[in-house]
N, C-alpha and C positions, 0 to 999 in steps of 0.2 A: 504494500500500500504506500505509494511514493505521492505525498503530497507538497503542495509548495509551503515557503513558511507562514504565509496568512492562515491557509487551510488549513494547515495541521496546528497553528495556536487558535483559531475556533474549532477545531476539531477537539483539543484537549481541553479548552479550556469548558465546552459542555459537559465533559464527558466527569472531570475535575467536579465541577454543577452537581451531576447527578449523584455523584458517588459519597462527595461531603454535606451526609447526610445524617441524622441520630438512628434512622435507620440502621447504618453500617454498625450501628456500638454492637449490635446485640449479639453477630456472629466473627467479635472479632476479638483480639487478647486485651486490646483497649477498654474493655468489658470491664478489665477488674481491677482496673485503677480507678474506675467510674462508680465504683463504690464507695468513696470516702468522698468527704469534705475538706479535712485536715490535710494542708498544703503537703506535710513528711508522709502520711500513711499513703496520698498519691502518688508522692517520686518511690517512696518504697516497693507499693505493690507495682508501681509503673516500672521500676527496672528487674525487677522480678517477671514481671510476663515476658517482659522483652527478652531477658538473658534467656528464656526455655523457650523463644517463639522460634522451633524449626519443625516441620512436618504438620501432621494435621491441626486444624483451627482448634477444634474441640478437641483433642486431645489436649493441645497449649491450654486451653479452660481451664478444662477439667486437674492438669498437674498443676495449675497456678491457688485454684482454690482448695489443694491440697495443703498446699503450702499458707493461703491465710488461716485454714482451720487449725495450722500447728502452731500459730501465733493470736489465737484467740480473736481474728479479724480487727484488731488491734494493729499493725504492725509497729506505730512508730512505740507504741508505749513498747511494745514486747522487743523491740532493738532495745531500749533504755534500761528495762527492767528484766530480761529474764534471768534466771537461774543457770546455773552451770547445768543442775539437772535437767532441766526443762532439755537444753541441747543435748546432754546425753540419751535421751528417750529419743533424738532423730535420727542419731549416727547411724543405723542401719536403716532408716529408710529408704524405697527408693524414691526419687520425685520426676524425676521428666528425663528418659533414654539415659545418658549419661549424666545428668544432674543428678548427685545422688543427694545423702544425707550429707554427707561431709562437705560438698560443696556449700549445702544450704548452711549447716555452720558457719562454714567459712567466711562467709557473707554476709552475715549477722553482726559475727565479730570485727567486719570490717565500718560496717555502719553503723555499728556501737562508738568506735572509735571515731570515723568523720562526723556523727552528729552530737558528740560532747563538744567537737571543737567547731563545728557549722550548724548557722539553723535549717542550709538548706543546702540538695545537692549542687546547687547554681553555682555556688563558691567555686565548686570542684573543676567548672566547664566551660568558665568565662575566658573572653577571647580577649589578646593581645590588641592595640590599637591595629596594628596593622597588618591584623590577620582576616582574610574574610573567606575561610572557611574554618571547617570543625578538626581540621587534618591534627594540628597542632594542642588543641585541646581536648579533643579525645586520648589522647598519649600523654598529656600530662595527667586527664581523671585516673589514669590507667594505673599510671605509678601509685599517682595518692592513695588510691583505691585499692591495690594489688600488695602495697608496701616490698620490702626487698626477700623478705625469705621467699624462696619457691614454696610452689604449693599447686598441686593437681587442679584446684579451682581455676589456673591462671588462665587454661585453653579459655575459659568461658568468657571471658572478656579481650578479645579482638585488636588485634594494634594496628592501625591504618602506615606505621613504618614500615611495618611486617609485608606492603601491600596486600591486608584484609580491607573487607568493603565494609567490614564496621556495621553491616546490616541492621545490626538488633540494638546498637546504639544510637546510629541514625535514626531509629525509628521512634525509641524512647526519648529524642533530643523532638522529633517531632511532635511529638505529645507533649511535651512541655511547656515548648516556646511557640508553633504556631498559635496567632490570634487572631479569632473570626467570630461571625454571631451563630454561629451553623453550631454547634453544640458537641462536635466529635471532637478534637483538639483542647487540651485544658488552657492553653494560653499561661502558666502562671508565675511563669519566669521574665518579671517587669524586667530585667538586666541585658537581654540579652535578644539580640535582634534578631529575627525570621530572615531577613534579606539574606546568611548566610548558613539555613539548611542546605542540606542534600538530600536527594532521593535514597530511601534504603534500597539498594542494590541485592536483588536474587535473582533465581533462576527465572520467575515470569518477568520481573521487571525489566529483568537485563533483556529477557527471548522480546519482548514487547517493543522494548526503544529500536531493539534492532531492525524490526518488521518496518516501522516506523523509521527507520533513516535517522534516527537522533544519536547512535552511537556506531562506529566502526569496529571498534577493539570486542574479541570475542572471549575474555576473560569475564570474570565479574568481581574485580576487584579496584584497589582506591584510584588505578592512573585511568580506570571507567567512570567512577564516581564522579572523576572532575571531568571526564571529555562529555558526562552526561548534563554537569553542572554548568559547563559553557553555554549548552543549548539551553536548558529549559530556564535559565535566568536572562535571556533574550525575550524569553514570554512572559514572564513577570519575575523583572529585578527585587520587587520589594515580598515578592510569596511564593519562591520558586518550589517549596514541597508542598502547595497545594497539587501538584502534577500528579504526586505521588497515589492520590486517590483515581488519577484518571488512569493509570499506568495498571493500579492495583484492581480496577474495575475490568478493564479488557481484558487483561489476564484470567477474571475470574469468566468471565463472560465468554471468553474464548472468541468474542466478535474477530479477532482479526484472522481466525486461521482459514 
């Protein structure tokens, strides 16, 4: 489908329309950070869906609200307050393919420790004056976040050095900071400007742009991310991962095959 660039930005940007909707919450892992009010238990359950969001919709669900039942659907109090024991009753769970128990430990104690010292993950992801994309600040949440010991948890969060696409952070960056009246996107990070998302990069997304002529490169990794970020911030410089709903929409629709 080779259209010119008018076409294909009214092409997208209906398609964008249709898909950023409150509709989309309900079959999506953005579901379960839409359960809270409290700005922490959102970024909390929000990087929690994100970090297990690979293979099925409802599977991602179903393991995420595993994981708020093991914290009392509570999360921010139960980072603050649990027990040593509380986390030894998890060590052998499993929670999502390779996310086991131990990861989820891991994780806990890591946001035990950034939210004594932040009130909020924003701290963790703010951008250099003269950065305008997430390349750079993704890799520093990384470190903060990850600290120096190894530890099996560490595959689970992605290094856009590494040339990963960063997918599941892209996306939980999405949620955050996009701001619209459409009700999908939480907007709640005042700090930090939408103008420099990225589209979370996978298999539909990347199979999608390609059908579509917005990307060359047949990887799906970070030097895509940016050949994908030159295009779609041509179509709107100030809200370029609204795309992401039109991209994620054809995929699911299969309209282009």
């Amino acid at each position: 489908m080779m259209l010119n660039f008018e076409e294909l930005k009214i092409f997208l940007d209906e398609k964008a329309d249709q898909y950023n909707h409150p509709e989309f919450i309900e079959n999506d892992p953005i579901q379960i950070p839409h359960r809270f009010t409290l700005k922490q238990d959102i970024e909390i359950a929000g990087f929690l869906a994100a970090t297990i969001s690979w293979g099925n919709r409802k599977a991602i669900i179903k393991s995420a609200e595993k994981m708020l039942d093991i914290m009392g659907n509570t999360p921010y109090d139960f980072i603050l307050n649990h027990s040593e024991k509380d986390l030894k009753s998890i060590e052998d769970k499993s929670i999502h393919r390779t996310f086991n128990g131990q990861d989820f430990i891991y994780f806990m104690k890591q946001f035990n420790r950034i939210y004594l010292n932040n009130e909020s993950l924003e701290n963790l992801f703010r951008l250099n004056e003269s950065e305008t994309s997430f390349l750079h600040s993704v890799e520093r949440f990384r470190s903060s976040f990850l600290g120096a010991e190894k530890h099996r948890s560490h595959k689970h969060v992605s290094s856009p050095y590494k040339n990963s696409s960063t997918k599941r952070i892209i996306m939980f960056l999405r949620w955050m900071v996009r701001k619209d009246k459409r009700g999908v996107d939480f907007g709640i990070w005042e700090n930090t400007d939408q103008q420099y998302l990225s589209i979370p990069l996978d298999v539909h997304t990347g199979n999608i742009s390609r059908k579509l002529g917005l990307i060359s490169r047949t990887q799906n990794d970070w030097k895509t991310v940016e050949e994908l970020d030159a295009v779609i911030r041509k179509f709107d410089g100030k809200d370029p991962a609204k795309y992401d709903f039109a991209l994620f929409g054809l995929g699911v629709t299969k309209e282009l095959l």
